[in-house]
C-alpha positions as CSV (number, residue, x, y, z in Angstrom):
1,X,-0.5,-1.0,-2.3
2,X,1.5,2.4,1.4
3,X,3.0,3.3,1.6
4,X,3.9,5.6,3.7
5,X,6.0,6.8,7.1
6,X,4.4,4.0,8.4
7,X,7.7,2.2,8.2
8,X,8.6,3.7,11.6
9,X,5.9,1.9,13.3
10,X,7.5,-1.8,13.1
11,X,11.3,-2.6,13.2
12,X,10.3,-5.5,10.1
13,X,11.2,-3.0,8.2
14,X,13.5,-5.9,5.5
15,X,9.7,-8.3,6.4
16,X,7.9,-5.1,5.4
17,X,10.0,-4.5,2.0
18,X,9.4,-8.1,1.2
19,X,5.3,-8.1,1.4
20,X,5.1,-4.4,-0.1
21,X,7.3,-6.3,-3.2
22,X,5.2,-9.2,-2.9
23,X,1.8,-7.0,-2.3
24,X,3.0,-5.0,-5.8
25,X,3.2,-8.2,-7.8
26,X,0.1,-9.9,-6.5
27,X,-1.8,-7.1,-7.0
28,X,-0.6,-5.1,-10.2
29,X,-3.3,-5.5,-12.6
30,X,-5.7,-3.7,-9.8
31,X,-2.8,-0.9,-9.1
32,X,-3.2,-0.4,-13.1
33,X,-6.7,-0.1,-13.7
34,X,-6.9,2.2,-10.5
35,X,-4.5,4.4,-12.2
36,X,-5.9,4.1,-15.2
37,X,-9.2,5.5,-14.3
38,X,-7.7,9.0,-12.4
39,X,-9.6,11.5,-13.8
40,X,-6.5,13.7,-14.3
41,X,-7.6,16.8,-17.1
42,X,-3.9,16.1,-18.8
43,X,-1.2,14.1,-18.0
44,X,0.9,15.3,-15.5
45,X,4.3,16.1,-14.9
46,X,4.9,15.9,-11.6
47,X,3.8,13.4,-9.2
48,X,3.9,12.8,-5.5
49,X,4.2,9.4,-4.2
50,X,3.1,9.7,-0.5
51,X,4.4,6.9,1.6
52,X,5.8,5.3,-1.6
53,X,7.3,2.0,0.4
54,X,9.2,0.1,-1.8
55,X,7.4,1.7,-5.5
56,X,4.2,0.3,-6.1
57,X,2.5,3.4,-6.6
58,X,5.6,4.9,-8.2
59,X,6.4,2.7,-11.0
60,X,2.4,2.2,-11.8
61,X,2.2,6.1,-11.9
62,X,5.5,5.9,-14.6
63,X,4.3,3.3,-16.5
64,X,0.7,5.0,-16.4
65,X,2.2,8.3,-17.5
66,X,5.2,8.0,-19.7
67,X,6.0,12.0,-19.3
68,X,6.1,12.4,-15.6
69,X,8.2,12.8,-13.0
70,X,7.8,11.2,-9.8
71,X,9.0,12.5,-6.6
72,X,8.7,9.4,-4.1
73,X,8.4,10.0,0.0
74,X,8.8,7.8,2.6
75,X,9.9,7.3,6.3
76,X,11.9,4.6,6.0
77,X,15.5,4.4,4.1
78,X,15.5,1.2,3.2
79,X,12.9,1.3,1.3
80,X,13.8,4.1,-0.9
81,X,17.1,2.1,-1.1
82,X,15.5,-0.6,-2.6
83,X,13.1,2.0,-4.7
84,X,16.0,3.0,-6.2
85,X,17.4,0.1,-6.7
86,X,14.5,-0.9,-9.0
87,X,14.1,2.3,-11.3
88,X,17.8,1.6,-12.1
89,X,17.6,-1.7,-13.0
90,X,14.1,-0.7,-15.2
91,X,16.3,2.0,-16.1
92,X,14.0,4.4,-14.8
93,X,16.3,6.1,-12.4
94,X,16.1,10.0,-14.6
95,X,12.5,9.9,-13.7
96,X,12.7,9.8,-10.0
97,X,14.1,11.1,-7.0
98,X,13.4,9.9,-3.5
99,X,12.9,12.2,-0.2
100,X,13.3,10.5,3.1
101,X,10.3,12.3,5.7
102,X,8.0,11.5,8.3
103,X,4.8,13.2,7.1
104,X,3.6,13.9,11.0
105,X,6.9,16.1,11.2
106,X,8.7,18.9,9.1
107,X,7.4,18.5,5.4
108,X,10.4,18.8,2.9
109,X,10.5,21.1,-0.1
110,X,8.9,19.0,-2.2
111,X,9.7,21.8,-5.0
112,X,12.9,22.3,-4.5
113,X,15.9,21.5,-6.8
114,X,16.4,17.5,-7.8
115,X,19.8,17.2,-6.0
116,X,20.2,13.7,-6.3
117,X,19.6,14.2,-10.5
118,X,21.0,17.4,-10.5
119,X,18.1,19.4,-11.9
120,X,15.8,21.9,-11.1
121,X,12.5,21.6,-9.4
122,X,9.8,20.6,-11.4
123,X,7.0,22.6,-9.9
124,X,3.8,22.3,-8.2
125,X,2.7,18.4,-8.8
126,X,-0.5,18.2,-10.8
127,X,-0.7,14.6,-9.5
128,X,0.0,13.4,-5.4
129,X,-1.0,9.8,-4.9
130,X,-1.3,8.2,-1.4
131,X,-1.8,4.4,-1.2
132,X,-2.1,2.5,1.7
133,X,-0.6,5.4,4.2
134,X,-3.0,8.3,5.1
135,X,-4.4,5.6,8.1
136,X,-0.9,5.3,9.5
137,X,-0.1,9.1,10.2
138,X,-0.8,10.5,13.8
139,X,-2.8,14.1,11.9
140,X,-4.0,13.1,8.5
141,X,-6.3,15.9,8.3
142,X,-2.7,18.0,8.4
143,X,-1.8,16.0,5.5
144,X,-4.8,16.7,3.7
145,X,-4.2,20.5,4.3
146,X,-0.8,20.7,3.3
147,X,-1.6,18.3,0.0
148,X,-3.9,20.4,-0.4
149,X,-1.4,23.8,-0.6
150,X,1.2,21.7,-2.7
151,X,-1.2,20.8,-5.5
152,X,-1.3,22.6,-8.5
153,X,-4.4,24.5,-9.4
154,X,-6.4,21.9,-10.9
155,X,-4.2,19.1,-9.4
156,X,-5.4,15.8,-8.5
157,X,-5.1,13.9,-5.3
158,X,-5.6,10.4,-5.4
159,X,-6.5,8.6,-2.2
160,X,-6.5,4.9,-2.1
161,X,-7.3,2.6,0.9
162,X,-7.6,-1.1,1.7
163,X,-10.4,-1.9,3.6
164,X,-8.9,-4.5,5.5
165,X,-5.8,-6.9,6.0
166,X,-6.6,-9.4,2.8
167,X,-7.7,-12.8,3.2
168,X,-6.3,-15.9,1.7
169,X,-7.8,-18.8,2.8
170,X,-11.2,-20.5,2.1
171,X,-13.9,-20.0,5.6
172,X,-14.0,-23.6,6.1
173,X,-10.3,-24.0,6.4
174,X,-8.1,-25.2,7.7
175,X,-10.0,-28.4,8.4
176,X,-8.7,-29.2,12.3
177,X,-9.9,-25.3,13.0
178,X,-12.4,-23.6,10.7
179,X,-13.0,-20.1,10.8
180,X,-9.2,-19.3,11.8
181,X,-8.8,-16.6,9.4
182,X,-11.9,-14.7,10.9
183,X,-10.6,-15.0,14.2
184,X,-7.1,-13.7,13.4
185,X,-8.8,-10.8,11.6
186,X,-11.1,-9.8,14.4
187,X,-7.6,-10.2,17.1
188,X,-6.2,-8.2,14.5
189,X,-8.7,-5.4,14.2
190,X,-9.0,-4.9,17.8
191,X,-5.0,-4.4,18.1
192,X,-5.5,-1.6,15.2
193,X,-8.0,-0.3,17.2
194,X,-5.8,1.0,19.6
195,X,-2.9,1.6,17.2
196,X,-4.5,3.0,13.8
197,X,-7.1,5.0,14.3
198,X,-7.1,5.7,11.8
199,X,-7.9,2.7,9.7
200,X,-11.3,2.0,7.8
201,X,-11.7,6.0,7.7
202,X,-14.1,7.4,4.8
203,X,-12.2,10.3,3.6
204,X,-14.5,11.8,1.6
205,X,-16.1,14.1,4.0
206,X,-12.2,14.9,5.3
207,X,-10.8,15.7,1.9
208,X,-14.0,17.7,1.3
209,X,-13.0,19.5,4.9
210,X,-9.4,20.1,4.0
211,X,-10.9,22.1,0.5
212,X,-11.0,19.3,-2.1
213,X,-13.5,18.5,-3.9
214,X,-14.3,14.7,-4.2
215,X,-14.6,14.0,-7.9
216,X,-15.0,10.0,-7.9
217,X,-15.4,7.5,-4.9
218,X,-15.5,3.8,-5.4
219,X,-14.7,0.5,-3.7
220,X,-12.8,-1.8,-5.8
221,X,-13.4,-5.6,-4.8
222,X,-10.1,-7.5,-5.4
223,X,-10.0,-11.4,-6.4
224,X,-6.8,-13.0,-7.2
225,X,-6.7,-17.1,-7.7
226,X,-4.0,-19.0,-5.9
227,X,-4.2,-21.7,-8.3
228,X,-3.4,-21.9,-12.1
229,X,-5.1,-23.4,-15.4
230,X,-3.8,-26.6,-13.9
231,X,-4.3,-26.7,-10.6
232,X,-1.0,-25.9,-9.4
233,X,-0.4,-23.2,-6.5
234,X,0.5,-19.6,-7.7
235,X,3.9,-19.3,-6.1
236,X,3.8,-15.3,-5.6
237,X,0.5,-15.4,-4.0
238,X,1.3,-18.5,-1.4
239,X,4.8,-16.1,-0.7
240,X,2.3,-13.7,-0.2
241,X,0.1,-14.7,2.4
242,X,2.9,-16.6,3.9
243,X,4.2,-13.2,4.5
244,X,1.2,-11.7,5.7
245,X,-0.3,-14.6,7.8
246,X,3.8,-14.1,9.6
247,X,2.7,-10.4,9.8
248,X,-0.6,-11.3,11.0
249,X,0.7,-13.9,13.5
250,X,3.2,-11.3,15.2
251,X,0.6,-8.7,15.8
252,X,-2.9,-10.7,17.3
253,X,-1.4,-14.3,18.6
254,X,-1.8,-12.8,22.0
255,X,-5.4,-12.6,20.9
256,X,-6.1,-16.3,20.1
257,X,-6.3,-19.4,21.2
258,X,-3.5,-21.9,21.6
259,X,-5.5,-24.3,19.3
260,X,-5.8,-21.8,16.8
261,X,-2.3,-20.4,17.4
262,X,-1.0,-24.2,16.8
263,X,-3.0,-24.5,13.7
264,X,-1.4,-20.9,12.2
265,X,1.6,-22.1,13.4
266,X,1.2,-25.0,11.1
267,X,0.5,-23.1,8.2
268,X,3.2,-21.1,8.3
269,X,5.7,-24.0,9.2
270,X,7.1,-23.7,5.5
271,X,8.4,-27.6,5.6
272,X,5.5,-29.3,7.3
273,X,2.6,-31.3,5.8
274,X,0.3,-28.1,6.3
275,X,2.5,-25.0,4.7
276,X,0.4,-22.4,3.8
277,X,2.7,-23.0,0.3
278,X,0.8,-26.7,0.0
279,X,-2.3,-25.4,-0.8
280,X,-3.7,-24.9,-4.6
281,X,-7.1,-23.4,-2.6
282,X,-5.4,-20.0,-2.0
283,X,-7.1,-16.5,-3.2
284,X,-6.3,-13.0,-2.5
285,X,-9.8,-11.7,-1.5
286,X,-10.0,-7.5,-0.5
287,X,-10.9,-4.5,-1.4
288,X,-9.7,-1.1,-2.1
289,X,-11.6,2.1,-2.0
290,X,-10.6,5.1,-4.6
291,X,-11.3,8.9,-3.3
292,X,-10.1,11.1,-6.3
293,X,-10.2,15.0,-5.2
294,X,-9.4,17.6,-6.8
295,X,-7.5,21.4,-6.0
296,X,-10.3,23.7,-7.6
């Protein structure tokens, strides 16, 4: 999954790193088949990672397509640190550079010379991919243009958008308050509401707008079991919506209840009876929608 210049909406910018990780291991057998199904006419060579976060798009892309180059962009230092960080160990570090920018400002040169690798541009990319981050900029419909200019003739962009903040637990838990999940969600949509407009757009008819044309568009309905072959909790997805119950927690508890603030509170108490990281009932449960458009 984002991401994007959104980094400089929340100072959690190390919490952040740790779900977009976290987000990237959960879900990389989804990020894969997404990628695998770009209707790109030839591999690329060049790539745009818009709002890359901490790499999920970026190292999906270079596994995805062994040839390219990825240039990765993204708000927020630390996590290009860490980006980087990651293609060295995978030794992957020749194939990408990494431009700090806030996409509602001054766009770099995303053509310009490789400084940090010490080569040349690489040209026009044939392939920009933005996952999780077009909802958090202020003018996406500037984006769209100027993606729109960048792209090779021919050039793909590759839109892809959750439809929601994912859900982990099952609707009749937990037992002293069922339903909690729900509630958080709808305290949570109504404080995005006011802060991301921009969410839960359908960017079809924009990308059309901005001179693309929209060559696939599909939802994607993610299902990821908590539990394995023996019953035992999946440690990387109870991390995971620890991480993003916390997230979830800091930005709609003013929202709830305090009954259903004391029972979140008890899942995410990591050493009481009711940890989130107790239960084998866990599933990651979203969905993602796909807008592939292309430059004609």
């Amino acid at each position: 999954m984002n991401h994007t210049s959104h980094a400089s909406h929340t100072p959690h910018v190390h919490d952040q790193a740790e779900i977009l990780d976290l987000d990237a291991e959960v879900l990389a057998e989804h990020t894969a088949a997404i990628t695998a199904r770009l209707p790109v006419r030839a591999d690329p060579r060049h790539i745009v990672d818009l709002g890359c976060g901490t790499g999920t798009g970026t190292f999906a892309l270079l596994a995805r397509f062994p040839g390219a180059q990825v240039t990765a962009v993204d708000a927020s230092a630390a996590h290009l640190e860490r980006l980087r960080v990651r293609a060295r160990a995978l030794g992957l570090a020749d194939r990408v550079r990494t431009v700090a920018a806030d996409l509602d400002a001054e766009w770099p040169d995303l053509d310009a010379e490789w400084p940090d690798l010490g080569r040349p541009g690489l040209g026009r990319p044939e392939l920009v991919w933005a996952s999780a981050s077009l909802h958090h900029l202020a003018d996406p419909d500037r984006t769209l243009r100027t993606v729109h200019a960048l792209l090779a003739p021919g050039g793909l962009f590759a839109v892809v958008e959750p439809a929601g903040f994912p859900r982990f637990l099952p609707a009749d838990a937990p037992r002293e308050r069922p339903g909690l999940e729900d509630r958080c969600h709808a305290a949570l949509a109504h404080h995005h509401a006011g802060h991301l407009p921009h969410r839960g757009a359908d960017w079809g008819p924009r990308l059309t707008a901005a001179g693309f044309t929209v060559e696939d568009d599909r939802t994607i309905a993610v299902h990821v079991d908590g539990s394995g072959t023996d019953g035992s909790a999946n440690e990387a997805v109870g991390r995971y919506a620890l991480s993003s119950l916390e997230r979830l927690r800091a930005n709609a508890a003013h929202a709830l209840t305090a009954e259903d603030r004391a029972a979140l509170d008890a899942l995410l108490d990591t050493g009481g009876p009711r940890s989130i990281l107790r239960r084998p009932d866990l599933a990651v449960r979203t969905e993602r929608t796909v807008w592939a458009a292309r430059r004609a």
